[in-house]
N, C-alpha and C positions, 0 to 999 in steps of 0.2 A: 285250554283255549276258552275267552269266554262265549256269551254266546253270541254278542255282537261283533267280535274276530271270525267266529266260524259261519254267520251269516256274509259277511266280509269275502270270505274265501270261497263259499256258494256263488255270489256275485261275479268274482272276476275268473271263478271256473269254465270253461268250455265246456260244451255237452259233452263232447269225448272225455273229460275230467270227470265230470260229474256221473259219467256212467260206467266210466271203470272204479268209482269208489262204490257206488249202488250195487253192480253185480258182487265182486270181490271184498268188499266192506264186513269186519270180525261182529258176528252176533253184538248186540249191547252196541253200538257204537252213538257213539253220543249224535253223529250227525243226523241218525236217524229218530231220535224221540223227541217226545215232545213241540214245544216252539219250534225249535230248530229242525226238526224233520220235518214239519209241517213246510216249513220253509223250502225246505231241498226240494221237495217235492213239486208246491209250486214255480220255483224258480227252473227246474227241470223240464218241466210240461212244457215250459213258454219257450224253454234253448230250445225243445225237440219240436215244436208247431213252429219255427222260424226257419226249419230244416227241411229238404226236398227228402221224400222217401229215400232217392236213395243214397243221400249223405245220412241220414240214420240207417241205414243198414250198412254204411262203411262203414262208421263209425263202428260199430256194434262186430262188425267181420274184424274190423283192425285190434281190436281188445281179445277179442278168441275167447275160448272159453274153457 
């Protein structure tokens, strides 16, 4: 993917997406280094501040661990 696809896929991911790749995501994974993590990151923060506490702790129950 490059890295304007996988910013792409950050964009139209759900918080519930974007937090079962973050928990469960294989060391080295590209969505997390660099640009592109940087990215995740912030695009992350802003799904989970648009979220009532306890739709982020569904979300978070619904994934398990």
């Amino acid at each position: 993917m490059t890295t304007q696809e996988m910013k792409d896929w950050i964009d139209s991911a759900s918080y519930t997406e974007l937090l079962r790749k973050w928990r469960f995501g294989g060391v080295g994974d590209p969505f997390f280094q660099g640009e592109v993590g940087e990215y995740y990151a912030i695009v992350m923060r802003e799904k989970r501040n648009k979220l009532s506490d306890f739709d982020r702790v569904q979300a978070s129950k619904n994934l398990g661990w």
